[in-house]
C-alpha positions in Angstrom: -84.6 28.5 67.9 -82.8 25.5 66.6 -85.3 22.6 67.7 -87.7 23.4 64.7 -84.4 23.1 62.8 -84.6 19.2 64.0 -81.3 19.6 65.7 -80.5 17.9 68.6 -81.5 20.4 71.8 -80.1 20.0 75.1 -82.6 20.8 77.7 -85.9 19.1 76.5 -87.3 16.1 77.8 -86.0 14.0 75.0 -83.1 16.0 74.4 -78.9 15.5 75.0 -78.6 15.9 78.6 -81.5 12.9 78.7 -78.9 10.7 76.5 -75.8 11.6 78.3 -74.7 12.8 81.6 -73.9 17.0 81.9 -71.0 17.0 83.8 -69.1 13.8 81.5 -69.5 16.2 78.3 -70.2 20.2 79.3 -68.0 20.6 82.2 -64.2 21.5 82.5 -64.1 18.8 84.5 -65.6 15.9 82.4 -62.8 17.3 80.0 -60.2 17.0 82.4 -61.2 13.2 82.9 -61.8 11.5 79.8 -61.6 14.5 76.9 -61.7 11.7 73.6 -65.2 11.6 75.0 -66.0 15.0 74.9 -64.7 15.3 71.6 -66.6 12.4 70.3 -69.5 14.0 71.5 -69.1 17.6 70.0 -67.5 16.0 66.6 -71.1 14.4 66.5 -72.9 17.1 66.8 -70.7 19.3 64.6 -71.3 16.0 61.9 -74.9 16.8 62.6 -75.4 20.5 61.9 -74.1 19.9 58.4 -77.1 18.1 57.8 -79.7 20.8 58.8 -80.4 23.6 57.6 -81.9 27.6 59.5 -85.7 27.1 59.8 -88.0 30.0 59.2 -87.6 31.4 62.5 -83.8 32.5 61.6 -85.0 34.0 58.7 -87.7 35.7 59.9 -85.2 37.3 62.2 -83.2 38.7 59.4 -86.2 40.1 57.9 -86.3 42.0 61.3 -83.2 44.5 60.2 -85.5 46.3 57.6 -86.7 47.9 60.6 -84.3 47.9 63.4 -80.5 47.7 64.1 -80.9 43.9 65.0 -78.9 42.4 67.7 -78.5 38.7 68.2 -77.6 37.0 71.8 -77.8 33.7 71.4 -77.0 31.0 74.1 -77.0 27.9 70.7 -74.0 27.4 69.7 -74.7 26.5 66.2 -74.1 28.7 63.0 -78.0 29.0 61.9 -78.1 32.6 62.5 -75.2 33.4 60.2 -76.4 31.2 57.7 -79.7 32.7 57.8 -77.5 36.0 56.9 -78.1 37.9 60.4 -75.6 40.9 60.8 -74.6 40.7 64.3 -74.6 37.4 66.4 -72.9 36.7 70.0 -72.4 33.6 70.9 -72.7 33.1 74.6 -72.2 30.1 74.7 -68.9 29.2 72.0 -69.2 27.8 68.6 -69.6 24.5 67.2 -67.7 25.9 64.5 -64.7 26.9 66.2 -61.7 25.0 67.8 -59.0 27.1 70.5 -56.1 26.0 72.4 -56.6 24.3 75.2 -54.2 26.9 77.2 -54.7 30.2 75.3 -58.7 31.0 74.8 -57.4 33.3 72.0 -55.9 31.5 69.8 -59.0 30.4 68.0 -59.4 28.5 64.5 -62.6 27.7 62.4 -63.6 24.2 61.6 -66.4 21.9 59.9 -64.3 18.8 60.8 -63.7 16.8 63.8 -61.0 17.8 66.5 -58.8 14.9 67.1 -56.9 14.4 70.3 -53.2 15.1 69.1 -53.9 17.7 67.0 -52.3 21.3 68.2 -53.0 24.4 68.3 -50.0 26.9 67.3 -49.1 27.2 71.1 -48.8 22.9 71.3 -51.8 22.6 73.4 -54.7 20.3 72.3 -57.0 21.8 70.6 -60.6 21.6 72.0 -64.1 23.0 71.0 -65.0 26.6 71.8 -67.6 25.9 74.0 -68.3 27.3 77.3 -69.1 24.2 79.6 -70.1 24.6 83.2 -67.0 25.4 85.6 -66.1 28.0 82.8 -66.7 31.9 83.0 -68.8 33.2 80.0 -66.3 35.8 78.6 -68.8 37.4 76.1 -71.1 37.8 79.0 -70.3 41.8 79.5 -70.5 42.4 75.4 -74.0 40.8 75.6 -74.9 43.3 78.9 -74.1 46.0 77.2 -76.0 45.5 74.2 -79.4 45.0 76.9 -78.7 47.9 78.5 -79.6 49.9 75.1 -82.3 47.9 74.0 -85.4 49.4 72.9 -87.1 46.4 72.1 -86.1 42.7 74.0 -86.8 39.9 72.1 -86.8 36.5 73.9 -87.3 33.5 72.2 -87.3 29.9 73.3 -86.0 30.2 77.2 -87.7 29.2 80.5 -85.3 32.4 81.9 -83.9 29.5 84.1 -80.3 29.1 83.0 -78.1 31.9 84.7 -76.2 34.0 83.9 -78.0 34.3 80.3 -81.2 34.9 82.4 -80.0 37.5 83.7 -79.6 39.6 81.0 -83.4 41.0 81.2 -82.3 42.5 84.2 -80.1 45.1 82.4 -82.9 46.1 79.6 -83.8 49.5 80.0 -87.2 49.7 82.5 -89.1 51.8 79.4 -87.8 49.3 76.5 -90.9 46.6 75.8 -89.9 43.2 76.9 -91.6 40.2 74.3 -91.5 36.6 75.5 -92.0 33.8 72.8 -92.1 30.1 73.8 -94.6 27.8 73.8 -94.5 27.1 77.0 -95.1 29.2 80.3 -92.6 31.5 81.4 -93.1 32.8 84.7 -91.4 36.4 84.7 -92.7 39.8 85.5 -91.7 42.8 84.5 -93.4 46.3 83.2 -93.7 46.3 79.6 -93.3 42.4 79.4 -95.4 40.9 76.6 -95.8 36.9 76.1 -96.2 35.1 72.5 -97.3 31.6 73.7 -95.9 30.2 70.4 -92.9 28.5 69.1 -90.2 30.4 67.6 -91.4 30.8 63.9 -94.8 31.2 64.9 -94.2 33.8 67.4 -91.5 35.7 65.1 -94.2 35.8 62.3 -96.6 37.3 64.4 -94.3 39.6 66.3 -93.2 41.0 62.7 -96.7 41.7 61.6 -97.9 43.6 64.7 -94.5 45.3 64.8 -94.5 46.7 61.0 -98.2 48.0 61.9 -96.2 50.6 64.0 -92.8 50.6 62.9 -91.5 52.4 59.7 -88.4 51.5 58.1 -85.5 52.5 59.4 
């Protein structure tokens, strides 16, 4: 979603896990071992969503609650969604946004700034990012379940269904809900009532609206 945005992505063939090394900067680990470095590198890319803005694919999802109670997984952790005006968004994935104790996961604080080693949270740990890095359990993981288990229509945009546990999600959609795909590249998954937009995000959204309205009725 946030690549036509010209923000940094991880997982593309130019993208931040090509610049930098997963397990120094998304694991508990690499934070356990050198964490000025991991906040370097989340300060930067906080610095660098101020300068972007929600592209037309965010939007275009908004549009999407004229017609249906929209629901919003998303595994980005930026804040395009909310500044697009979307209703309901679950992070998976933790916020850029946000800062938490080091200690205590809820004692969460918002931010635009950079996190500084030395500066506390209310419990005096050191606060951190709140972002889920790999050695970490996903703790919105069984809100985001039960919002696919009462899905009538699944919308996924812009993942190979590769990176688990988000993957798994389709899984849990009702076997009668319809299932759309959109990404420009193949995605091999099979499933009854699986459709496939081979397009990016804004493209795909645009075109999902306009078959959609041609049988939907506002709510």
């Amino acid at each position: 979603m946030s690549a036509e945005s010209g923000l940094s992505t991880f997982r593309d063939s130019d993208g931040l896990w090509e610049q930098h090394n997963v397990a120094d900067v998304a694991s508990i680990e690499g934070w356990y071992r050198n964490p000025q470095l991991v906040q370097n590198f989340y300060n930067q890319r906080r610095a660098e969503l101020k300068t972007h803005e929600p592209n037309k694919g965010h939007f275009l999802l908004k549009e999407l609650e004229r017609l249906f109670d929209v629901f919003i997984i998303t595994q980005n952790v930026d804040n395009f969604h909310e500044r697009a005006g979307s209703s309901h968004v679950l992070h998976l994935h933790g916020e850029l946004t946000k800062m938490k104790s080091e200690k205590n996961e809820l004692l969460v604080y918002e931010t635009t700034e950079d996190i500084h080693m030395g500066e506390l949270a209310e419990d005096g740990a050191q606060l951190r990012p709140d972002i889920v890095w790999f050695g970490e359990a996903v703790p919105k993981m069984e809100d985001a379940i039960k919002l696919s288990r009462v899905a009538d229509i699944f919308l996924v945009i812009g993942s190979s269904l590769q990176v688990y546990p988000a993957a798994s999600l389709i899984d849990f959609v009702p076997p009668n809900a319809a299932i759309f795909i959109i990404d420009p590249k193949p995605v091999h998954a099979t499933r009854k009532n699986m459709h496939f937009i081979q397009k990016t995000a804004s493209e795909g959204l645009q075109y999902f609206l306009q078959e959609i309205t041609k049988t939907s009725s506002p709510k």
